[in-house]
N, C-alpha and C positions, 0 to 999 in steps of 0.2 A: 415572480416566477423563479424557485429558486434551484439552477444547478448542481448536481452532484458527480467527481466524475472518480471512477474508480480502473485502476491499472488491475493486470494481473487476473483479470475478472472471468476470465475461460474455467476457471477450477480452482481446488484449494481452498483457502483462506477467500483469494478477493471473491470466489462465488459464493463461498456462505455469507459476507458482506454484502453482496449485494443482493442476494434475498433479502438478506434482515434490513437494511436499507432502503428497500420497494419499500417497506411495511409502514416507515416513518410518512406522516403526515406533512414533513416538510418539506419535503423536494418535490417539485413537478415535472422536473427532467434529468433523467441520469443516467451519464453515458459511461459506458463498457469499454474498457480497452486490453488489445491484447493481440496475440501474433496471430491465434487461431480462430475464424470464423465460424467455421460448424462450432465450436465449443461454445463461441461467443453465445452463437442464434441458442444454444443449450441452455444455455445461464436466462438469456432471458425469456425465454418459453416459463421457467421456475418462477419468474417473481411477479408482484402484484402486478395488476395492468393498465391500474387505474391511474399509471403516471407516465409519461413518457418515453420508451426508453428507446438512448440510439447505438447501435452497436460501431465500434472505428479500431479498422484491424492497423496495428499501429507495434512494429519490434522497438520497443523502448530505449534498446541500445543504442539505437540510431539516432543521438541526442539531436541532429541539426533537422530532424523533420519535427520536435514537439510543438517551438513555438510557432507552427504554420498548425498545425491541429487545434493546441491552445486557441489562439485566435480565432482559427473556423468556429469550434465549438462556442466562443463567446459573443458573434459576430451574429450563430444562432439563434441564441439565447436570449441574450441581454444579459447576463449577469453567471458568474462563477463563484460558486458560494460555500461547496466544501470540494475537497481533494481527499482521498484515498488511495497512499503509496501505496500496493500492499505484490507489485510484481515481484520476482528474483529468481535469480538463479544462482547454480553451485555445478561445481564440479570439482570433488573433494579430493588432494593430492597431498603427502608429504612436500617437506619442502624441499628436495632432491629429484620432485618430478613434475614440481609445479612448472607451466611453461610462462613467457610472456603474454599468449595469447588467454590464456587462463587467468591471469591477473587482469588483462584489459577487459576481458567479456564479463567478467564477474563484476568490478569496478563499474564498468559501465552500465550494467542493467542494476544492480544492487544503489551505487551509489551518484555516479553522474547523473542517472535522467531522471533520481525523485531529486533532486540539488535543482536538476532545470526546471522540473514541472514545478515544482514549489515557487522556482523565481518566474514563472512564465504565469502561474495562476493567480500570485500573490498580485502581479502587476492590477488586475480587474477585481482582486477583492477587497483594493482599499479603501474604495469608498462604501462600502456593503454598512457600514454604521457598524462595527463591530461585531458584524455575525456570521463571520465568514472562520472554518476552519481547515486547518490541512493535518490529516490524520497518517503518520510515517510508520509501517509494519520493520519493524526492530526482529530481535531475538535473544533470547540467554544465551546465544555464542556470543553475541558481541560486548558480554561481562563477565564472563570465565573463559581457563584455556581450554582448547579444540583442536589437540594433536591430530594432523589428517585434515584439519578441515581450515586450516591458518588463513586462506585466500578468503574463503567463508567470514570467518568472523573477523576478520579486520573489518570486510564490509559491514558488517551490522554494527561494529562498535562505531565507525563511521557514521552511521545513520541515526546513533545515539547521541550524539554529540554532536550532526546538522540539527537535530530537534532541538535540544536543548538551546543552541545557540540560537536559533531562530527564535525560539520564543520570546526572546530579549529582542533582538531585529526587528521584530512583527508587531511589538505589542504595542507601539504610538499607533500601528491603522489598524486595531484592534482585533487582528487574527490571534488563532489561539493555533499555538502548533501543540500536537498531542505524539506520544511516543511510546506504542505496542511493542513490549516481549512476548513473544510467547515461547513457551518450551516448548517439547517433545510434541509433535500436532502430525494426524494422518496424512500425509499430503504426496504427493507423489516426490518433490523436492526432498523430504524429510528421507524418502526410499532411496535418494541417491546416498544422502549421507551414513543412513544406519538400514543397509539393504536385509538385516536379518532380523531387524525388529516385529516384533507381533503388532501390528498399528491397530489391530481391536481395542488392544489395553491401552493404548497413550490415547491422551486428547483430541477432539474430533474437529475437524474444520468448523464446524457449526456453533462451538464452543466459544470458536476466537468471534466470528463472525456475527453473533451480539454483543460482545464487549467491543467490538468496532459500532455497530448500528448505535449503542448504549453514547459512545464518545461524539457521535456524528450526529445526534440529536442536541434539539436547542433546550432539553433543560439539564444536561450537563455541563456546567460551569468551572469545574474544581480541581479538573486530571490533567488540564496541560503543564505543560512546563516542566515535566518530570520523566522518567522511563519507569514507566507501567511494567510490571512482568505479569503474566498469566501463564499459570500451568498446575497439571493434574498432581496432587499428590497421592503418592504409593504409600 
């Protein structure tokens, strides 16, 4: 009975993920997490129904509630078997108006609580015989500069660079840690950063959200251990 648990899953990115994710034949339980409720029960209205799904409204910043959810969810289950980073937030400042609290909320949702959930889930997925993966939602800010958005892409280069090391970490209990860019993507997140953009023209959450399902299935072998970019080109 194999677990999937996916952050961020109210909208955006982790909800095209977790339709396309319903769709896989592998998973027979995959839970939702995320701050908003009505969004939640939204998302999963959307996806196959022929698997289980549990909805756990859960603010990610709040690192010292995971490993009590971690747990409940595995205690469920029986077994944890993929993980999908894919929450985040911004709130995009020169560095003259960045505040403290700005740096810790962004830190904290972007890079503390996929750090924890990856060490809280990795704990039950090392005896899985190698088929266990944790999928970390990246971005092209955190491999180019981002005047205005500095707080923004440290975080993601951050999260470039817990995957990659992880993959090394992980790989004697046979997880495979994988590491999504994506560019320019419609997302309400995306409207904070570039609020005048046309988001018909850039890339559609739905886009990233099979090349997540595509990483999250078992006959992809080949893309961990690296940072993936995806984006539309003009």
């Amino acid at each position: 009975m194999a677990t999937c648990i996916i952050t961020g899953a109210s909208a955006g990115i982790g909800r095209a993920a977790a339709i396309e994710v319903s769709k896989l034949e592998e998973f027979d339980n995959i839970v939702l997490i995320s701050r908003r409720e009505d969004l939640l029960i939204q998302t999963k209205s959307m996806m196959r129904d022929s698997c289980n799904i549990e909805t756990v409204v859960l603010d990610v910043g709040e690192i010292d509630k995971i490993p009590t959810v971690i747990s409940g969810i595995y205690k469920n289950y029986g077994s944890i078997d993929c993980l999908l980073n894919i929450a985040g937030y911004t709130d995009p400042k020169f560095l003259f108006e960045t505040t403290d609290d700005n740096l810790r909320k962004t830190f904290g949702v972007n890079v503390f609580a996929p750090y924890v959930l990856c060490r809280e889930c990795a704990k039950y997925m090392k005896g899985n015989n190698g088929t266990s993966k944790i999928i970390n939602i990246a971005s092209t800010a955190g491999s180019t500069a981002r005047p205005g958005w500095s707080v923004y892409a440290m975080s993601k280069a951050a999260i470039i660079e817990m995957s990659l090391t992880l993959t090394e970490e992980l790989s004697s209990y046979g997880i495979k840690v994988y590491c999504l860019s994506p560019g320019r993507c419609a997302t309400e997140l995306r409207k904070k950063l570039a609020p005048e953009e046309d988001q018909s023209k850039i890339m559609q959450p739905e886009t990233v959200g099979k090349e997540i399902a595509r990483m999250a299935s078992a006959s992809e072998i080949c893309l961990d251990g690296q940072n993936i970019v995806i984006r539309k080109k003009f």
